[in-house]
C-alpha positions in Angstrom: 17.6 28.0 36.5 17.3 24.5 35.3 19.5 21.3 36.7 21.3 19.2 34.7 18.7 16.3 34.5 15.9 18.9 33.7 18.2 19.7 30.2 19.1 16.3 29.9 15.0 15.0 29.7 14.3 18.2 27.3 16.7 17.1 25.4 15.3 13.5 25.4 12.2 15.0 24.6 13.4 17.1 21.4 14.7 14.2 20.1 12.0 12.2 20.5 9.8 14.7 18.7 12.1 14.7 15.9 11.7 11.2 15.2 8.1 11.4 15.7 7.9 14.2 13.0 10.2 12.1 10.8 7.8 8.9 11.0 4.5 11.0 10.6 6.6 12.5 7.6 7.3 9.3 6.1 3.6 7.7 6.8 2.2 11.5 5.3 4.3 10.7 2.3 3.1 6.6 2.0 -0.5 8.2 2.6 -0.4 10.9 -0.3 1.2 7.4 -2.9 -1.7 5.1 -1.9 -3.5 8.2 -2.9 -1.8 9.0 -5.9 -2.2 5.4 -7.3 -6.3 5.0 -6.6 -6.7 8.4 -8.3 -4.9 6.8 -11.2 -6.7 3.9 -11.6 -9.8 5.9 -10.5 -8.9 8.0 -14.3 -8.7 5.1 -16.3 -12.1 3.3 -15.3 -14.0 6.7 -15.3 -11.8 7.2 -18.6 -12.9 3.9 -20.2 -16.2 4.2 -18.7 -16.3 1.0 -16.5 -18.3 1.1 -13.5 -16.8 -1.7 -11.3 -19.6 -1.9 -9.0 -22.2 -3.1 -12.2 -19.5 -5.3 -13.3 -18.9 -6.9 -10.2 -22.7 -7.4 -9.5 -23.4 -8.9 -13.6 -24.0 -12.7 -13.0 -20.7 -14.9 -13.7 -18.7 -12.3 -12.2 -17.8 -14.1 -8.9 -17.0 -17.1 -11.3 -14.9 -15.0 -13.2 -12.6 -13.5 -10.0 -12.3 -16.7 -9.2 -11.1 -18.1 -12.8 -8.5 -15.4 -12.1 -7.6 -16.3 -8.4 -7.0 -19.6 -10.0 -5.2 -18.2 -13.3 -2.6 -16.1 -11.2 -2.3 -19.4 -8.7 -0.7 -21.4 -11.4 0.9 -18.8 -12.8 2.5 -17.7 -9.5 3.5 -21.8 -8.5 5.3 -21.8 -12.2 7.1 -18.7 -11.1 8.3 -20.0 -8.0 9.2 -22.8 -9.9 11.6 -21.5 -12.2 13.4 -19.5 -9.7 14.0 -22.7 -7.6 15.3 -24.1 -11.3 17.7 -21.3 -11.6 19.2 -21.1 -8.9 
């Protein structure tokens, strides 16, 4: 027969486990989206026929990434200017 404090660390101990199965749940479920959304883009560039990897290594690409780095930086500081505007 089991004492009180025996029941009362089983029961810790289930509920612990529940929330453990809950979290690897939730992080399963985060997994199998990340994995959803590469397998998407993954379609489209097989689908158009792009091979990244060439692109990437063509000369001017680095110069282009970084036209965009520098494209979406203004972009993003014009954003965050009009919010502070509208507020």
């Amino acid at each position: 027969m089991s004492t009180a404090s025996e029941q009362s660390e089983i029961e810790r101990l289930r509920a612990r486990v529940e929330q453990l199965e809950a979290e690897n749940f939730e992080l399963a479920e985060r997994a199998n989206l990340a994995v959803a959304a590469a397998q998407e883009r993954l379609y489209w560039l097989d689908r158009w026929g792009l091979d990244l990897n060439a692109l990437m290594r063509r000369r001017g690409a680095s110069e282009f990434r970084a036209a965009v780095r520098a494209v979406r930086a203004v972009v993003r500081s014009l954003k965050a200017i009009k919010r502070q505007l509208t507020r």
